[in-house]
Each structure stands twice: as C-alpha cells, then as structure tokens.
N, C-alpha and C positions, 0 to 999 in steps of 0.2 A: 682457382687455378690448381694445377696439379704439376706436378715437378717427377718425374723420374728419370735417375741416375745411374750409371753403370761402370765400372772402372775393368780393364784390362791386361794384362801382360804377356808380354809373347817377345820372346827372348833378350828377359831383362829389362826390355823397354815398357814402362809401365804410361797409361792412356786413359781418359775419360770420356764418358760421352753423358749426352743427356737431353730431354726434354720439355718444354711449360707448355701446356694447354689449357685453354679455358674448358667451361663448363659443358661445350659444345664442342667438345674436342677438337678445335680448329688449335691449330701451331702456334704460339706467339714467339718462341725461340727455337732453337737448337743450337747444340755447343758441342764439340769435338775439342779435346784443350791433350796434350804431350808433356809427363811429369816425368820423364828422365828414368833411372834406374830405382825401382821401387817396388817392393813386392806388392800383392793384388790386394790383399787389407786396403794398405795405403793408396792404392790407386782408387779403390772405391770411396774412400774419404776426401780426396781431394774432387774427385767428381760431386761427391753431395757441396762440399763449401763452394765449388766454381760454380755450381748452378745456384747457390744461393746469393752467391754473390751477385750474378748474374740477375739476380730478381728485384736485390736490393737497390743497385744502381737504377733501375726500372721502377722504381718508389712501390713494387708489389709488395701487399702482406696477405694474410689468410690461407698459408700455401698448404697445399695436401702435398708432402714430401714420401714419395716410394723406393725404396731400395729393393734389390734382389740378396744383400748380403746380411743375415742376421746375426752373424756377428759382429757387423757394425752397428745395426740396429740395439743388440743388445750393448754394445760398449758405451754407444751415445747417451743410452737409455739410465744406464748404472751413473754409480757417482765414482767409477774407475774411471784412472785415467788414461790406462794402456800402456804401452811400453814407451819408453821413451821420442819413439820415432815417431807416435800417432800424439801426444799428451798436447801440445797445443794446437795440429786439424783439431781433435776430439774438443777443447775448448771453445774454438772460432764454430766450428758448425752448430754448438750447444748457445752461442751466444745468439747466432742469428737465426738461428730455429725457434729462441724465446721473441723474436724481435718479429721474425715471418711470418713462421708457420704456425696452422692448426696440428699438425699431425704429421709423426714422423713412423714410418711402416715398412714393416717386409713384407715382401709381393714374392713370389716364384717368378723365377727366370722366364718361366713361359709367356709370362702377364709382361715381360719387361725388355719385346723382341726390337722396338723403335733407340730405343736408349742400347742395347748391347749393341745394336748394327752402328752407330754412332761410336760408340767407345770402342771398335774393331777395325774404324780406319782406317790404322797403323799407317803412318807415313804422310799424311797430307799434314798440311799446316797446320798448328792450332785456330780455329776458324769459331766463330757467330755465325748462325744462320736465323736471319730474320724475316726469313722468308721458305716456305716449305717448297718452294720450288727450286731456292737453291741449294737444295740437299743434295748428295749423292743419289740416282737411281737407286741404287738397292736400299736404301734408307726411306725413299719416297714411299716403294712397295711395300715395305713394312709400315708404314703409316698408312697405307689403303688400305692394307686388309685388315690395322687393327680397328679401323675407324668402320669396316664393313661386320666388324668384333667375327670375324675368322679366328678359329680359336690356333692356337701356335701348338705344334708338338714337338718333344725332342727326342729322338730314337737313342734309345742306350745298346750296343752292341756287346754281346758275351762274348 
C-alpha cells in the first residue's frame, strides 16, 4: 500500500487530504479531514497521522508513506521534537510509522496532485471516501491521469 498525504492553508484555515492505494493503484480510501486555524507545517502533519490512523483502524501495515513536505519528512526523521505545537503529532506519527509503515518519504508536489486536490477542498465536510467514485470530480480526474501516469506540471510565473 502506499499512503500519500498533503495539508493546506488558505486563510487561516488549515485542511488535509490524502490517499491509500494498493499495488495496483486501485483506491482503497480517501480522506478530506478540517484542523481549524493552524499553520501549513502543522496541517501537513496532521494529514500524515489521520491517514495513518486511518490505516490503522483498517488492521493495514506495510505502508509506503509519501509526503510532499520535506521538512516534515526531515523533523519526523530527526530525534527533534519541533516546536512545541508539532512535539506530540511529531510523536503519534513516529509511533504509528514504527507500527505501519515500511517507509516514510518526500515526493515533489508534482508526484503528489491526487492528495493536494484532496487537501484543497476547503469547505466540504470532513469526509472518508471509500470509494473512488465518491470523490469530488476534480479529485477523480487527478486519479485518471495519475493512474494513466500523465505526468503533472506546475508553471511558475516571473
């Protein structure tokens, strides 16, 4: 299985999203979850523990975990604990990553367009998706064309 994660903010309001697939890249979940006022560190870290969590309840282990933020990658990774507002996420995801996962990793945004469209919601409910048909449209298309491995680009404007 393979777990990628992505956290958001857009005016103050901090957001997660995320995705588990098998080996076959087929869907087993999606998650869309709302963390209140929190900067984007912290929303990426609560997106890695809710979709761990989300595994765990699920009795999965073995999990390939992908981030696009390497700075959590690197804080998880260290035997730092963060600042006070990350030091116990930074613990719970370090406890169930030894419990889970194979491998926890930074990916490029690019590699990480199913999970950002997920965490960029903004507004719907916290939601479970157990089904990839009941994703938002534009969440779906990002699952076609990664699955069609269309590669994603992001234009940077000067």
């Amino acid at each position: 299985y393979k777990l990628k994660t992505d956290g958001s903010v857009v005016n103050g309001k901090a957001s997660g999203g995320g995705v588990l697939r098998d080996s076959r890249g087929r869907v087993i979940f999606a998650f869309y979850k709302e963390f209140g006022e929190n900067g984007v560190l912290q929303a990426e870290a609560l997106a890695v523990l809710e979709g761990l969590l989300l595994c765990g309840t699920r009795g999965l282990s073995g999990i390939l975990v992908e981030v696009d933020s390497a700075v959590l990658v690197s804080l998880v990774k260290s035997s730092a604990l963060g600042g006070w507002l990350h030091c116990n996420v930074i613990r719970r995801i370090r406890r169930l990553l030894d419990q889970l996962a194979k491998s926890f990793r930074h990916i490029f945004r690019e590699a990480n367009g199913v999970a950002d469209g997920l965490a960029a919601l903004q507004g719907c409910p916290s939601t479970v998706f157990n089904s990839p048909q009941l994703l938002p449209r534009e969440v779906r298309g990002r699952i076609a064309m990664d699955a069609a491995q269309v590669p994603a680009f992001r234009l940077v404007l000067e």
